[in-house]
C-alpha positions in Angstrom: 112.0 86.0 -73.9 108.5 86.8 -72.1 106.5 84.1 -71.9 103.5 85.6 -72.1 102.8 88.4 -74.9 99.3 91.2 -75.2 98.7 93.2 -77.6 96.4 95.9 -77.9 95.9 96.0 -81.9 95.1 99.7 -82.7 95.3 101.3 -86.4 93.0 99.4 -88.5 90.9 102.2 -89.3 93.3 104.9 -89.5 95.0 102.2 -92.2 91.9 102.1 -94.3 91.4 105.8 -94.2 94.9 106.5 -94.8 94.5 104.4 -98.0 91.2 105.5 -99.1 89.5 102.0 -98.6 86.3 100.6 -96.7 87.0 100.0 -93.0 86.3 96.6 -93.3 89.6 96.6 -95.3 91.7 97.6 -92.3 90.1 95.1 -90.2 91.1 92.1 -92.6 94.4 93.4 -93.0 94.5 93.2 -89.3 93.4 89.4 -89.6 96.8 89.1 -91.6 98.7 90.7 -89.5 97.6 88.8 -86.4 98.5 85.8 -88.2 101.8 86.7 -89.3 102.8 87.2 -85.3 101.0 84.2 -84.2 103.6 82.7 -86.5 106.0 84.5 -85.5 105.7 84.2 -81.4 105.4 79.8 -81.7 108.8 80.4 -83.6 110.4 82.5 -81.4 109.4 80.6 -77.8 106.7 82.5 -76.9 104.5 80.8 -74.8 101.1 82.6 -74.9 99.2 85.9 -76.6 96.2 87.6 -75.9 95.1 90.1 -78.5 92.9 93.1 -77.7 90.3 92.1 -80.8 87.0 93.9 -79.5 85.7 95.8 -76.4 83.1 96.1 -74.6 82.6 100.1 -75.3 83.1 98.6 -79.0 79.5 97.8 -79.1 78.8 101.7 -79.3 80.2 102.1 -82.9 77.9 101.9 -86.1 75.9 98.6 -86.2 77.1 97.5 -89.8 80.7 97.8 -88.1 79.9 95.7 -85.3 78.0 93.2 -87.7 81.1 93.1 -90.0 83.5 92.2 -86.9 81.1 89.5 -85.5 81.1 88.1 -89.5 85.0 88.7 -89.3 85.6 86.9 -86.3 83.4 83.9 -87.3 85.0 83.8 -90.6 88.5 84.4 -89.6 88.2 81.2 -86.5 86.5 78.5 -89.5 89.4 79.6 -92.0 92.2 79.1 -88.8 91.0 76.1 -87.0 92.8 73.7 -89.6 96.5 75.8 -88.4 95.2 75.5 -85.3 95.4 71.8 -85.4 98.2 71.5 -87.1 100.7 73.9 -85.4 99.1 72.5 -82.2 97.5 76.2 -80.8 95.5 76.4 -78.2 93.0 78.5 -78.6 90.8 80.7 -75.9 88.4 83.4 -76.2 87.6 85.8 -73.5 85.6 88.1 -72.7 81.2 89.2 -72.1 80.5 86.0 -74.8 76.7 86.1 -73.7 76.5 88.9 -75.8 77.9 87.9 -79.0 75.9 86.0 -81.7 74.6 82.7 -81.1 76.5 81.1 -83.6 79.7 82.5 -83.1 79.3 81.5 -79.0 78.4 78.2 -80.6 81.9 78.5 -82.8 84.0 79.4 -80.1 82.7 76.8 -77.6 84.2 74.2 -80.4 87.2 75.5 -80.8 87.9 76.1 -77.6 87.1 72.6 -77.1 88.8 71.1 -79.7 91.9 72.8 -78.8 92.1 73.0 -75.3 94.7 69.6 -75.3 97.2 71.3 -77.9 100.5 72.6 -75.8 102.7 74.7 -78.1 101.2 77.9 -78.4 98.1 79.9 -76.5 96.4 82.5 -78.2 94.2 84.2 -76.0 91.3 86.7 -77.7 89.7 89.1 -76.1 86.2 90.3 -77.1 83.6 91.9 -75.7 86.4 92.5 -73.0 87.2 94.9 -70.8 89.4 95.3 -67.8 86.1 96.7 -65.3 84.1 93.9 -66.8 86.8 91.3 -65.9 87.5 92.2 -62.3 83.5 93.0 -61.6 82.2 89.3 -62.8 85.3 87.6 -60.7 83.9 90.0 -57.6 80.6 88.8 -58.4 81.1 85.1 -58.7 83.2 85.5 -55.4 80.2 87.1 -53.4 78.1 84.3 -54.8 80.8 82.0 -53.6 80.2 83.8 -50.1 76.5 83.8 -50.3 76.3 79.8 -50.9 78.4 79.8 -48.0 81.7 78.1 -50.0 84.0 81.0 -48.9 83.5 83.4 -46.2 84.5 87.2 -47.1 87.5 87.2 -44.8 89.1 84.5 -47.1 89.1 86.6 -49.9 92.6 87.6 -51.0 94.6 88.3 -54.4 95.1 84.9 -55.2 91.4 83.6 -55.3 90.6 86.7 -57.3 93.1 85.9 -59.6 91.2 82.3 -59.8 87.8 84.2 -61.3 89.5 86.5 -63.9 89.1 85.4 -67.4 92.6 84.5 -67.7 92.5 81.9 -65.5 92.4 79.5 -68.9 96.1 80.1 -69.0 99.4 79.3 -67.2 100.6 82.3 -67.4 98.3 84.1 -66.6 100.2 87.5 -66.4 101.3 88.9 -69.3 105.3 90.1 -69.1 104.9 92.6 -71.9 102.4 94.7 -73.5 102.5 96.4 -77.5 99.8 99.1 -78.6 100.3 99.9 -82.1 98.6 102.9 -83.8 101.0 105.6 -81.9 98.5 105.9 -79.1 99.9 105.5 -74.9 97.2 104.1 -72.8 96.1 100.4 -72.2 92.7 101.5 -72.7 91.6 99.3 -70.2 92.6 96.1 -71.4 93.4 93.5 -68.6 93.6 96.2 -65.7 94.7 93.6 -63.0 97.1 91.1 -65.0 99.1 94.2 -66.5 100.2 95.6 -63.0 104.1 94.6 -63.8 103.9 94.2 -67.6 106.0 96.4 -69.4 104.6 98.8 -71.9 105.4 98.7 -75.7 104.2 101.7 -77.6 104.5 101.3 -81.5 103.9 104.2 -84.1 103.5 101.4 -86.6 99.1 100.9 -87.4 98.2 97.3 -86.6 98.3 96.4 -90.5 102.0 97.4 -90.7 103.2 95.6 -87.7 105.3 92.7 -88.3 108.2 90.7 -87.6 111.0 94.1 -87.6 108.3 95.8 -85.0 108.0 92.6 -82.9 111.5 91.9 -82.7 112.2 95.6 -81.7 109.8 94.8 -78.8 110.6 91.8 -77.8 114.6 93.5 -78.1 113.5 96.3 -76.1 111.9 93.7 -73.1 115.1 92.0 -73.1 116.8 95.0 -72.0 114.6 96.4 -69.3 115.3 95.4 -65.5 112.3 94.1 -64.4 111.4 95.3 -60.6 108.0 93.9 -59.8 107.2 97.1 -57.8 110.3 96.6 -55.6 
């Protein structure tokens, strides 16, 4: 069983279109879907998942999108936090935060707080994230690292890079295997360094649709591959 789980979480739009409803729709049947393999993963044994939820070239589509996300997200982490307790999640969110809304910065500091002791389960959400973003700021808080004269640049190596990436909140902080619904095959540069020996999941099923018979033909499919590690 991987241990730890990411998921880019493509097709919400294409199900609304498909179905003649508001986007906003799709995004919300997204929320339920998430849910159902948050669920599904603590059952199962696995030990962490990070969710592709919004990137940084997201910020580019139609304000009243970008405003219903921000509302979503809000919404959808108040409505959670009592599961979160209960089911003892951990919960982390990743990602540019500075630009989000004050509130929901405000929100997620909380939760993350208030979770941060719970051991069953880490799920990991990615927004305002991308894989450039995430290697440039733990290249930039390494040079300031050099500049105050903590590290000199000959120390830096892979493993204190690794210590500055966003996913440092996590055990493990590598994920084993990676699902994109929606039909699409790219990673669309989601987590560029953690993925190097992930393997890739490709779904036809939209987000909305995927659930436990697509989750268990991925996890199926991980089982069977040999795993090399570039060797």
């Amino acid at each position: 069983m991987p241990r730890h789980v990411a998921v880019i979480m493509d097709g919400n739009r294409r199900w609304a279109r498909l179905r003649d409803l508001p986007v906003g729709s799709g995004y919300e049947a997204g929320v339920r879907s998430l849910r159902k393999i948050v669920e599904l993963c603590c059952q199962w044994g696995v030990k962490v998942l990070t969710v592709f939820a919004f990137s940084t070239e997201n910020w580019f589509r139609p304000k009243v999108e970008v405003e219903f996300l921000m509302s979503l997200f809000d919404r959808g982490m108040q409505e959670d936090a009592g599961s979160f307790f209960r089911d003892n999640i951990r919960v982390s969110v990743i990602g540019d935060l500075a630009k989000l809304p004050e509130t929901l910065q405000e929100l997620i500091i909380n939760l993350e707080k208030a979770t941060k002791s719970n051991t069953r389960f880490h799920l990991i959400v990615a927004v305002s994230y991308s894989g450039h973003y995430d290697v440039v700021q733990a290249c930039q808080r390494l040079a300031m690292k050099a500049k105050c004269g903590l590290i000199e640049p000959s120390d830096i190596n892979e493993s204190l890079v690794e210590q500055e990436l966003e996913t440092k909140c996590t055990e493990f902080p590598y994920p084993d295997l990676l699902i994109r619904t929606g039909g699409e095959f790219r990673i669309s540069n989601f987590m560029l360094w953690q993925l190097a020996y992930a393997e890739l999941f490709f779904a036809q099923s939209l987000w909305p649709d995927f659930g436990e018979a697509e989750l268990l033909k991925a996890l199926v499919a991980f089982q069977q591959r040999r795993r090399r590690y570039g060797r």
